[in-house]
C-alpha positions as CSV (number, residue, x, y, z in Angstrom):
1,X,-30.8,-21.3,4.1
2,X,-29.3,-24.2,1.9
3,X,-26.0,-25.2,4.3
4,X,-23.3,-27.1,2.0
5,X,-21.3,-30.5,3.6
6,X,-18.8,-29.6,5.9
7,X,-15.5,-29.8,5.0
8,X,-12.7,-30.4,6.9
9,X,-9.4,-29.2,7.0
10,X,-5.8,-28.9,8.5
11,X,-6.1,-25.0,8.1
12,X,-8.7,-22.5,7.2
13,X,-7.8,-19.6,5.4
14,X,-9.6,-16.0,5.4
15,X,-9.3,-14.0,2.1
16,X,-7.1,-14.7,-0.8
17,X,-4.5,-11.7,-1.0
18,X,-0.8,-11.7,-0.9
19,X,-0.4,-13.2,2.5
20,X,-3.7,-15.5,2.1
21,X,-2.5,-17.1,-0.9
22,X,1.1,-17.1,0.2
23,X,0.3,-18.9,3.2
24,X,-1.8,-21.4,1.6
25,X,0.6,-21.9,-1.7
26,X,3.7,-22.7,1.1
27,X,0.6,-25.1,2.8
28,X,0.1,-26.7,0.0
29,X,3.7,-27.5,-0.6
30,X,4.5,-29.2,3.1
31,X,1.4,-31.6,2.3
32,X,-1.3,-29.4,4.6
33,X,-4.8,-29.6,3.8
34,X,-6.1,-26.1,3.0
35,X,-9.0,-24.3,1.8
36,X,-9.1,-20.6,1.8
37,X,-12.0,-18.0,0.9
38,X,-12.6,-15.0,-0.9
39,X,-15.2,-12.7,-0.8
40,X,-14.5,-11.5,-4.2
41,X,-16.2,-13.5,-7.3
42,X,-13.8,-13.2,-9.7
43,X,-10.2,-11.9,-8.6
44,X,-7.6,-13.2,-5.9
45,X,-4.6,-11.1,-5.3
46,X,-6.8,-8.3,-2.9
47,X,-5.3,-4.8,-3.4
48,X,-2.4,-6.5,-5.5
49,X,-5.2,-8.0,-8.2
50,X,-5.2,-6.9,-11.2
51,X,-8.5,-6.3,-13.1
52,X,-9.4,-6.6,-16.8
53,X,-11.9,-5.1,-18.5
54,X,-12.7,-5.5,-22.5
55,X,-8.4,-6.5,-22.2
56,X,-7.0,-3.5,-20.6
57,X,-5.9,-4.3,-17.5
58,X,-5.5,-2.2,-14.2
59,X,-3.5,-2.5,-11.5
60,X,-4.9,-1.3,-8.1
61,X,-2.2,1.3,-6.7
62,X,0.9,0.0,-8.8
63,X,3.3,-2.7,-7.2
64,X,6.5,-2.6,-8.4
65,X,8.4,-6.2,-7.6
66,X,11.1,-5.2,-5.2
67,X,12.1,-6.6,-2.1
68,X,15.2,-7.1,0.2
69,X,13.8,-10.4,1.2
70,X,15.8,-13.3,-0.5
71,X,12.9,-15.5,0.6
72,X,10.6,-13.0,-0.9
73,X,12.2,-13.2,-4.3
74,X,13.0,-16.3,-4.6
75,X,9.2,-17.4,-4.3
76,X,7.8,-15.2,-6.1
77,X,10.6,-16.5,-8.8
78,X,8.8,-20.0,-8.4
79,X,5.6,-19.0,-8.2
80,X,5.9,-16.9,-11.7
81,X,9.5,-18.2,-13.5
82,X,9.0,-17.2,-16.9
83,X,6.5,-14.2,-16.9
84,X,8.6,-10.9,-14.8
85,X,9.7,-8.4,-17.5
86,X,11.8,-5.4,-16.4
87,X,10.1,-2.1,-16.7
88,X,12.1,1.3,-16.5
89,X,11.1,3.2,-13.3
90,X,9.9,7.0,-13.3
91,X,7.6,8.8,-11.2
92,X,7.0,13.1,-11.3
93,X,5.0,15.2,-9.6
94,X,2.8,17.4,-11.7
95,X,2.0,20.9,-10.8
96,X,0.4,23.6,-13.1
97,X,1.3,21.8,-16.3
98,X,5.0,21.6,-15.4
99,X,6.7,18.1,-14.4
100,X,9.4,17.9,-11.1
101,X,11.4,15.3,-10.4
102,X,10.4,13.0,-7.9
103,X,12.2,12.7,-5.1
104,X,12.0,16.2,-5.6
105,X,15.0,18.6,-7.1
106,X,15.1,21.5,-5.2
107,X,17.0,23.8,-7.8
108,X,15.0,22.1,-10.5
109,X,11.7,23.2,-8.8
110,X,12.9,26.7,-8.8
111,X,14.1,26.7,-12.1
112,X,10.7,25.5,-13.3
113,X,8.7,27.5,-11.2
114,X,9.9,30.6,-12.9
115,X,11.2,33.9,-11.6
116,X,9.4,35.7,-9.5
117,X,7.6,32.5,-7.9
118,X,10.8,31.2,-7.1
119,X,11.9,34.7,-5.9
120,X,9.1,34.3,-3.4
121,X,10.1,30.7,-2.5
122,X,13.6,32.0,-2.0
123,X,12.1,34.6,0.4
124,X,9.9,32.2,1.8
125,X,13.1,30.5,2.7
126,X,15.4,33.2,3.5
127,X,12.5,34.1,5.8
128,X,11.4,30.4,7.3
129,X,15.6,29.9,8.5
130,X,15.9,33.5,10.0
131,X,12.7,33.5,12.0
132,X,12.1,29.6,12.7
133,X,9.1,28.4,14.6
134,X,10.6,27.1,18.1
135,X,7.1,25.3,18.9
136,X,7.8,22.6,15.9
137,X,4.3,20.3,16.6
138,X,3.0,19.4,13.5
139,X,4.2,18.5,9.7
140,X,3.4,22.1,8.5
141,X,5.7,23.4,11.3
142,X,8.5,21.0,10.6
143,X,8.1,21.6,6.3
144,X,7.8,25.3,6.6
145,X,10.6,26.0,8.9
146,X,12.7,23.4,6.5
147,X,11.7,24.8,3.1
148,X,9.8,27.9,3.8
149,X,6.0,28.7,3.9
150,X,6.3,28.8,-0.3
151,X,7.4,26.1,-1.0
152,X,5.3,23.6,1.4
153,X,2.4,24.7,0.0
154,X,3.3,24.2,-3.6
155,X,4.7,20.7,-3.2
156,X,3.9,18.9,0.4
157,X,0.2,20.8,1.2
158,X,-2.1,19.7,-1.5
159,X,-0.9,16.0,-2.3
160,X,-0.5,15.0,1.6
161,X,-3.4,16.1,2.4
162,X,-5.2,14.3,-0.5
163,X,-3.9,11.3,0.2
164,X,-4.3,11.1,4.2
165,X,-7.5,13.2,4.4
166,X,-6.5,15.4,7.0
167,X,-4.7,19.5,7.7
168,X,-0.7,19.0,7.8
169,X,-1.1,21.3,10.6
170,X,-3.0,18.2,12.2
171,X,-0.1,15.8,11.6
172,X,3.3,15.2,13.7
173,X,6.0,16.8,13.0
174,X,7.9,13.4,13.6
175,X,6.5,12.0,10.3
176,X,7.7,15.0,8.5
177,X,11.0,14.6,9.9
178,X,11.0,10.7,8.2
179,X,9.5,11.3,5.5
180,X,11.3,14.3,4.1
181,X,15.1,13.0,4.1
182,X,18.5,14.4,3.3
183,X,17.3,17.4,0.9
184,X,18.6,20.7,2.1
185,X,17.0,23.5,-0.3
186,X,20.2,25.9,0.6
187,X,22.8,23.2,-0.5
188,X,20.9,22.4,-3.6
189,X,20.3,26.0,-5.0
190,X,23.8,26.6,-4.1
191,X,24.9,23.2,-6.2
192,X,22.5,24.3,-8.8
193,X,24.8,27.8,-9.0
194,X,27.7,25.6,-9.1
195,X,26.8,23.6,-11.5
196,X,25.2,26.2,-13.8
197,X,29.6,27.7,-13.8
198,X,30.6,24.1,-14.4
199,X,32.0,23.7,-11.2
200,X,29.8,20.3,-9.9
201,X,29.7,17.9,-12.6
202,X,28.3,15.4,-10.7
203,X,24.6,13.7,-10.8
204,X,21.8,16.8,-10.4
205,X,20.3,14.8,-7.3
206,X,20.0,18.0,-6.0
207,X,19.9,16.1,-2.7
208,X,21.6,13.5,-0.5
209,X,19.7,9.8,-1.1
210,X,20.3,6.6,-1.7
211,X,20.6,5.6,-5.5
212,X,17.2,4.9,-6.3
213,X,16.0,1.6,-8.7
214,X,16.3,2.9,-12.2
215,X,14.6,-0.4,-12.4
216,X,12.1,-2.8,-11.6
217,X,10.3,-6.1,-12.1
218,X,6.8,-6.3,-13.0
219,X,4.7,-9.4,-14.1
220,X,3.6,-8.8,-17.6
221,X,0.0,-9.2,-16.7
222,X,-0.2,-7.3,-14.1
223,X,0.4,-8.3,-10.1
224,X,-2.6,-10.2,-10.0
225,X,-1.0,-12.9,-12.5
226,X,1.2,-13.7,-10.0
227,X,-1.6,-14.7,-7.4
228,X,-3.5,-16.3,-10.1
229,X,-0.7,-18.5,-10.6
230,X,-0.7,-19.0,-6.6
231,X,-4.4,-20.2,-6.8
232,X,-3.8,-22.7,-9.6
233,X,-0.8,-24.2,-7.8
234,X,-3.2,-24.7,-4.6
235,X,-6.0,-26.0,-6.9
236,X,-4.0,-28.1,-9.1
237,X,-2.6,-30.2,-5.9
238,X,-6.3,-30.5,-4.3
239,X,-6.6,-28.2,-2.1
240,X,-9.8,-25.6,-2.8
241,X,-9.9,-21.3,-2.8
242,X,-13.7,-20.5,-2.6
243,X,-14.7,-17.4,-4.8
244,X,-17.6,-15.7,-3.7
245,X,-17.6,-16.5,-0.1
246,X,-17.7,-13.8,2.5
247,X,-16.4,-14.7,5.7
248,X,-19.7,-14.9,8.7
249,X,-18.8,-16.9,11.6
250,X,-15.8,-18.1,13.6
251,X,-15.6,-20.6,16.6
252,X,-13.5,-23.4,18.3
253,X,-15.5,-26.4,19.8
254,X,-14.1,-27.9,23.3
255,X,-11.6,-30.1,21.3
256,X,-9.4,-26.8,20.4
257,X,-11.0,-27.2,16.4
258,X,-12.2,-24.5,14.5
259,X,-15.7,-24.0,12.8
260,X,-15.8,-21.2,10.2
261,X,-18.8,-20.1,8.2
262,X,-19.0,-18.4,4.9
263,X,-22.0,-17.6,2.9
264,X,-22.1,-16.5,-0.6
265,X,-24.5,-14.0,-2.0
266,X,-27.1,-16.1,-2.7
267,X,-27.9,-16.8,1.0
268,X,-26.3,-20.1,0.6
269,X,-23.2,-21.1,3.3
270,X,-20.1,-23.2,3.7
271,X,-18.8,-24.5,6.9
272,X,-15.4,-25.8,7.2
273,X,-13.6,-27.0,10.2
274,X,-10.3,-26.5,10.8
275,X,-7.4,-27.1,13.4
276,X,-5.8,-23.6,12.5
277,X,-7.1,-20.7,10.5
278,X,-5.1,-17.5,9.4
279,X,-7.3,-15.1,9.0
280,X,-5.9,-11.5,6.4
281,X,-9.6,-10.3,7.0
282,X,-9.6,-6.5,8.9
283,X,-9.2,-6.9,12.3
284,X,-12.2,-5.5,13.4
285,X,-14.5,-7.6,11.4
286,X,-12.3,-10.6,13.0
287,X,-13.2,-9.3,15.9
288,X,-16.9,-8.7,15.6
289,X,-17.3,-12.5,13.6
290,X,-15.2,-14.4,16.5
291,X,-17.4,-16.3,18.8
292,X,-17.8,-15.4,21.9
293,X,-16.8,-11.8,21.6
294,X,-13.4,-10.6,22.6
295,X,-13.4,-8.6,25.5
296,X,-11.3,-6.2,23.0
297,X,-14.3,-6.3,20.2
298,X,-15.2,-2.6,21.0
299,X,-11.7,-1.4,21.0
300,X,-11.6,-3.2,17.1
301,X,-14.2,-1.4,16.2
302,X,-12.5,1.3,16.4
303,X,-10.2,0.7,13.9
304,X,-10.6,3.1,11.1
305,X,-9.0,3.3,7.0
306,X,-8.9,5.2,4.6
307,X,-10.1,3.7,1.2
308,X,-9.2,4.8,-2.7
309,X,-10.6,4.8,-6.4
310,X,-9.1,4.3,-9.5
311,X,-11.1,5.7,-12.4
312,X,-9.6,3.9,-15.5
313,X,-9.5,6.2,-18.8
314,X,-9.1,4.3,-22.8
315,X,-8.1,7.8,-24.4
316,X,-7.2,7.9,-28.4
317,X,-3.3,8.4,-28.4
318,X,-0.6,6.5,-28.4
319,X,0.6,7.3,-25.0
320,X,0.3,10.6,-22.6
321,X,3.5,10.7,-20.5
322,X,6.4,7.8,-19.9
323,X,5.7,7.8,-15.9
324,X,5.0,4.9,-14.4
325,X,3.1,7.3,-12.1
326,X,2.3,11.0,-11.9
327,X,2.1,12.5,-8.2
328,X,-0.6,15.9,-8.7
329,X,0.2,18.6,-6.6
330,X,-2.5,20.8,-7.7
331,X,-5.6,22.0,-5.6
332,X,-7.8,22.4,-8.4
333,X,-8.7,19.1,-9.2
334,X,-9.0,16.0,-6.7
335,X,-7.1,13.5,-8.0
336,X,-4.4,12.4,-6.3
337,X,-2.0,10.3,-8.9
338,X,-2.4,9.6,-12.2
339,X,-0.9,5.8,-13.5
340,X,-0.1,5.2,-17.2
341,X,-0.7,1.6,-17.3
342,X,1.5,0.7,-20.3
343,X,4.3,2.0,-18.8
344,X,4.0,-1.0,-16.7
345,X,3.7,-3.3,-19.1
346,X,2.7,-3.0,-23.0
347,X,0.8,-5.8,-22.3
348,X,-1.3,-4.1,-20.0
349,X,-2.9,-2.2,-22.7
350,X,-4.3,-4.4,-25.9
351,X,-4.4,-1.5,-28.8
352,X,-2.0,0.4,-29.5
353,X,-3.7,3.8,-30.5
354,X,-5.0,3.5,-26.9
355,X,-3.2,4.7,-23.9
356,X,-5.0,3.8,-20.6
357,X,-4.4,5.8,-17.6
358,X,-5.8,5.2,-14.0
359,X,-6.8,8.6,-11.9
360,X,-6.2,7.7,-8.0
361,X,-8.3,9.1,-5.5
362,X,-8.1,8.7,-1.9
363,X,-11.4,8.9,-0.4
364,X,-13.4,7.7,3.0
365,X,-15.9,4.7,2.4
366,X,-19.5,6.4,1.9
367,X,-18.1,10.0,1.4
368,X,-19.6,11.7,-1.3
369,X,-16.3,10.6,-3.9
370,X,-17.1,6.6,-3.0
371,X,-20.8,7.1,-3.3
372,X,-20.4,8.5,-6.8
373,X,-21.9,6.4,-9.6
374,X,-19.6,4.9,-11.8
375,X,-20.5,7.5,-14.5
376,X,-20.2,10.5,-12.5
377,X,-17.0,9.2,-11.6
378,X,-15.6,9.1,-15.2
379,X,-16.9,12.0,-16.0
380,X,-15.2,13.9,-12.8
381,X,-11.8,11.9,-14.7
382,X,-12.1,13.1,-18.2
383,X,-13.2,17.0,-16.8
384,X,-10.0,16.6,-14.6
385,X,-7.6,15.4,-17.0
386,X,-8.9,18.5,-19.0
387,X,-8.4,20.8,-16.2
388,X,-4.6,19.2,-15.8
389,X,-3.7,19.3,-19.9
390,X,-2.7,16.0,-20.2
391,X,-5.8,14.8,-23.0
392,X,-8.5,16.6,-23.9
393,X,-11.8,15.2,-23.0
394,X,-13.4,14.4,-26.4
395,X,-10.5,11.8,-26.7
396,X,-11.7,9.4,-24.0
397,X,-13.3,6.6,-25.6
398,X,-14.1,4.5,-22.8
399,X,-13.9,4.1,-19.0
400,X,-14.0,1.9,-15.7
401,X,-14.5,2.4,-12.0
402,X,-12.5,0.3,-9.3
403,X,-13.1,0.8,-6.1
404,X,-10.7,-0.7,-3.2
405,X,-11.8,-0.7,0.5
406,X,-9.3,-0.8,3.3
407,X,-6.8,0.4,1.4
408,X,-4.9,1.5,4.1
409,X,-5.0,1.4,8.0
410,X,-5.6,4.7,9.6
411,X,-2.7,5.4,12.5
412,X,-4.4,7.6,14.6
413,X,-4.0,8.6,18.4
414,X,-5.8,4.9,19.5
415,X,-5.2,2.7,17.0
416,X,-1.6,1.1,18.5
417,X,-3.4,0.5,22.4
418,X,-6.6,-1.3,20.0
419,X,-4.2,-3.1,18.2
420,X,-2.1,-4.6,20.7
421,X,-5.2,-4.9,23.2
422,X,-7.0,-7.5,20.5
423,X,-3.7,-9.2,19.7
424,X,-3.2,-9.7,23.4
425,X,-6.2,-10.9,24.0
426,X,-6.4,-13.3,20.3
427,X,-3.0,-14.7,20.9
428,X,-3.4,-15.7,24.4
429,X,-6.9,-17.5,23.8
430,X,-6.4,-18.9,20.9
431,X,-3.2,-20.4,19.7
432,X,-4.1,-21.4,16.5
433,X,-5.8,-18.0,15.2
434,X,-3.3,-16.6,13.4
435,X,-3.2,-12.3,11.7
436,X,-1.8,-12.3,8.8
437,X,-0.9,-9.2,6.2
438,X,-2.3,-5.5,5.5
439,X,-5.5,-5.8,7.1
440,X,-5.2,-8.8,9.2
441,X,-2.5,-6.9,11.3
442,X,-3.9,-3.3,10.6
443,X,-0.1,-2.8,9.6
444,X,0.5,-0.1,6.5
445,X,2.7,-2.9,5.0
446,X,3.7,-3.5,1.6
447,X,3.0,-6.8,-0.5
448,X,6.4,-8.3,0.3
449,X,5.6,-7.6,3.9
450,X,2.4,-9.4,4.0
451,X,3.9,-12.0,2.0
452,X,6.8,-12.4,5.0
453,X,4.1,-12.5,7.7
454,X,2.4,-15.6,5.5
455,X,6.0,-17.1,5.6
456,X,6.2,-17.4,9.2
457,X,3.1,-18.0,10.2
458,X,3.7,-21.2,7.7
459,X,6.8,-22.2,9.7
460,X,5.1,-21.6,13.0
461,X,2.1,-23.8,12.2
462,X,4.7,-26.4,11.2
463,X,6.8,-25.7,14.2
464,X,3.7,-26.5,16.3
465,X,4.8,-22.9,18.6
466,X,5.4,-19.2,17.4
467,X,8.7,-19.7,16.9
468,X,8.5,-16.3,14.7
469,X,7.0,-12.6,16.1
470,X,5.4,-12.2,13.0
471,X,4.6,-8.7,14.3
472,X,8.0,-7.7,13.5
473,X,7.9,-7.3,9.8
474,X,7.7,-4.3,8.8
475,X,9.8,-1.6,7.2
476,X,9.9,2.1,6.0
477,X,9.0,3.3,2.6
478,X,12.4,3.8,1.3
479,X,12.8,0.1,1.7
480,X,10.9,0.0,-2.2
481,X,13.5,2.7,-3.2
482,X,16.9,1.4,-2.3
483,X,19.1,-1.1,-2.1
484,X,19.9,-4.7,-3.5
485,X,17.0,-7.0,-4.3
486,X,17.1,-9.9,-2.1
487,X,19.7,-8.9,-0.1
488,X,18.7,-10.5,3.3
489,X,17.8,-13.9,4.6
490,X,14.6,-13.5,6.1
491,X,13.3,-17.0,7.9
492,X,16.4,-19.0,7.5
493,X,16.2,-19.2,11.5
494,X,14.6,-17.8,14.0
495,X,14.4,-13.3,14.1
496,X,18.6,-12.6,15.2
497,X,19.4,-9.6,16.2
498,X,20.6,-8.6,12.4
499,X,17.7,-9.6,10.9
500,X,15.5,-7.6,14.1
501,X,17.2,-4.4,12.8
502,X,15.7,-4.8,9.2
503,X,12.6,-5.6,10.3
504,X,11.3,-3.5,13.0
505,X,11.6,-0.1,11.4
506,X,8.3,1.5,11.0
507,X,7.1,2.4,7.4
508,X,6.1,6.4,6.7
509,X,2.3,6.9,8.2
510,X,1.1,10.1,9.5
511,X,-0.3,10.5,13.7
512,X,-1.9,13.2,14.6
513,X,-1.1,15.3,16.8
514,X,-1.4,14.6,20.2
515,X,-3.0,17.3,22.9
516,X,-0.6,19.4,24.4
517,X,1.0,17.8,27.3
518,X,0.5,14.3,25.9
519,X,3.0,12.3,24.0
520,X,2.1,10.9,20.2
521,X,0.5,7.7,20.1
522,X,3.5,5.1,19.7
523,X,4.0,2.3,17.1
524,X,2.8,-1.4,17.9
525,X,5.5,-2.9,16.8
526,X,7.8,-0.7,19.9
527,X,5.4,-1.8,22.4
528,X,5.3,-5.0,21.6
């Protein structure tokens, strides 16, 4: 095995996402030495890259630029000044060739669903508030006694489970509670009656929410020009992002420095030494590549994900639908969302008489979806598109497969005591090791998140202490909905008790249920 010179560095950084490249782009700008790999051979930007294929380009998952972090916006208006365009912001759900609002309307949905199925839902409901289930355990328990047996499996059955890959009657009912806010289905129909004798002339939300973006920022590339504008910036100012290099091997020498391995395909390998590294690579593959072994290894192993597709479809028209994003709520087909790429930028999309659309699909690495061959895959996309009405099959003229593992960590009854146990353990023994972002923390954050763990990992390494908990960035999914961009100071000084409260909320992931007689497994961030 050809071994390359060692290089050495003042940090060492493991994959070339968001918080990766964040990290090593604020590095670069306090005069550090860094180099950084990446496993992939041609994109940075992880699950925020974009790819490009004969000039349509796809985003993996969508990423609308949002965030309540002044910090946050303000660098990624340095990193990418002159390239955001503002997009108009709509998402539906889709369900037997009808579109619903999304957040969902309730007197819309009955309206659309017709008479006698919303005759039913209305007796599903009149039926769900007079005889209530008392034992309320799981988020079938909690949706049904809310909304009626009719109406949960219409619009919160099919897509929830598609997307988490397990029964609602398998998930808490304390999810439900925080994912499904503010809409009461007997205030709405009874504004919708209002309404309908011009007695409420005020916005159909048919629902109490926060005003939701109308609008949003988007690079006109796609999010992965942003993070190839990160990499040049690193580049340009000497510092090195290795493509192709999988990370092997981690160790520190007697002297507190660390030696890190990375080998490409070819069998060849890079060592660099370093006297931190921040590592955005899964936590149990840290784990299992950290020499010796943690004493918490096993419990990393554990650590499970869920992973997702997007099958890419060119299709001869000039466009299909104006959503950013469709949400299917349909059992007969296994796609989960469909994304119309040129209604995220124009740009995305190079002819015109094209439209390109991206069928999600959330999947478990090896399961029969992810071991589909590319072509089996596209032809599952045009059949289902079919299936769904929105373009006839003889229309697709081309196609792509992207597959994205890890997409997103799997809370389940252990994960929180296996999370905390390795953190213990990595923290204490090794002050300079630092977890960064999605995967690095095993935290379902968003980009912005990761980005704000990158940001104060940065200061801590220059602080020479963990000044910053780094472990308490996180916030809940309305947090992309709502509110003013860049409305809070993040790491103007050290986490204040203002700042604690935005941060510390948990985002929207499903637990399952616990045993009888045993509390659901808790959050890492409220034990920590």
């Amino acid at each position: 095995m050809a071994v390359q010179d060692q290089t050495a560095v003042d940090v060492a950084i493991i994959g070339a996402g968001p918080a990766g490249l964040t990290a090593a782009y604020l590095l670069t700008k306090k005069g550090y030495s860094v180099t950084v790999i990446e496993k992939d051979e041609r994109y940075v930007g992880g699950i925020s890259r974009t790819v490009e294929v004969d000039g349509y380009r796809f985003d993996i998952g969508g990423h609308r630029f949002f965030s309540k972090s002044k910090d946050v916006v303000d660098l990624w208006n340095e990193i990418l000044p002159d390239d955001f365009i503002q997009r108009p912001r709509m998402s539906r759900i889709y369900y037997e060739g009808k579109f619903y609002s999304y957040p969902l309307r309730a007197f819309e949905a009955l309206f659309n669903l017709g008479i006698i199925r919303s005759t039913l839902c209305m007796a599903s409901y009149v039926k769900a508030k007079a005889f209530p289930n008392k034992n309320v355990r799981s988020f079938q328990d909690w949706t049904v006694n809310q909304f009626g047996h009719k109406l949960f499996s219409i619009f919160f059955k099919t897509y929830t489970e598609k997307v988490w890959g397990m029964p609602c009657d398998e998930m808490s009912a304390d999810w439900a509670a925080q994912r499904i806010k503010g809409l009461s289905l007997g205030a709405a129909v009874l504004d919708g009656f209002k309404r309908s004798l011009g007695l409420n002339k005020n916005p159909n939300d048919g629902m109490e929410t926060k005003t939701l973006l109308e609008t949003f920022r988007y690079p006109r590339l796609g999010p992965g020009m942003m993070w190839d504008a990160a990499r040049d910036f690193v580049v340009a100012k000497g510092n090195t992002v290795l493509m192709g290099h999988s990370f092997k091997q981690l160790a520190q020498d007697a002297n507190g420095d660390w030696r890190m391995s990375a080998s490409k395909a070819d069998g060849s390998e890079v060592v660099i030494t370093a006297k931190h590294v921040i590592s955005s690579a899964p936590m149990r593959e840290l784990s299992a590549r950290t020499h010796p072994l943690p004493q918490t290894s096993l419990q990393a192993n554990n650590l499970r994900y869920r992973d997702f597709l997007t099958v890419a479809l060119m299709i001869r028209s000039d466009d299909l639908f104006p959503d950013n994003w469709i949400y299917i709520h349909d059992s007969k087909v296994q796609v989960g969302r469909v994304q119309n790429f040129r209604s995220w930028s124009p740009e995305m999309v190079p002819d015109p008489s094209i439209a390109c659309v991206g069928l999600e699909y959330f999947c478990f690495e090896n399961d029969n979806l992810w071991a589909s061959t590319d072509a089996d895959l596209i032809e599952l996309a045009k059949t289902e598109m079919a299936i769904l009405g929105l373009c006839k099959a003889e229309d697709v003229v081309g196609g792509a497969v992207v597959r994205q593992e890890k997409a997103y960590p799997v809370y389940d009854d252990e994960y929180a005591a296996n999370v905390e146990a390795m953190r213990s353990e990595l923290e204490a023994r090794y002050p300079t090791l630092h977890m960064v972002g999605r995967n690095g923390m095993h935290r379902y954050n968003n980009q912005d998140h990761a980005m704000m763990t990158a940001m104060l990992t940065v200061e801590n390494i220059a602080a020479g202490s963990r000044v910053y908990n780094i472990w308490n960035v996180n916030e809940d999914a309305e947090y992309h909905e709502a509110g003013d961009e860049g409305e809070q100071h993040v790491i103007a000084a050290k986490v204040t008790e203002d700042q604690a409260a935005a941060l510390t909320s948990e985002r929207d992931v499903p637990k399952r249920i616990a045993p009888i007689g045993q509390p659901n497994a808790g959050d890492i961030s409220k034990a920590a």
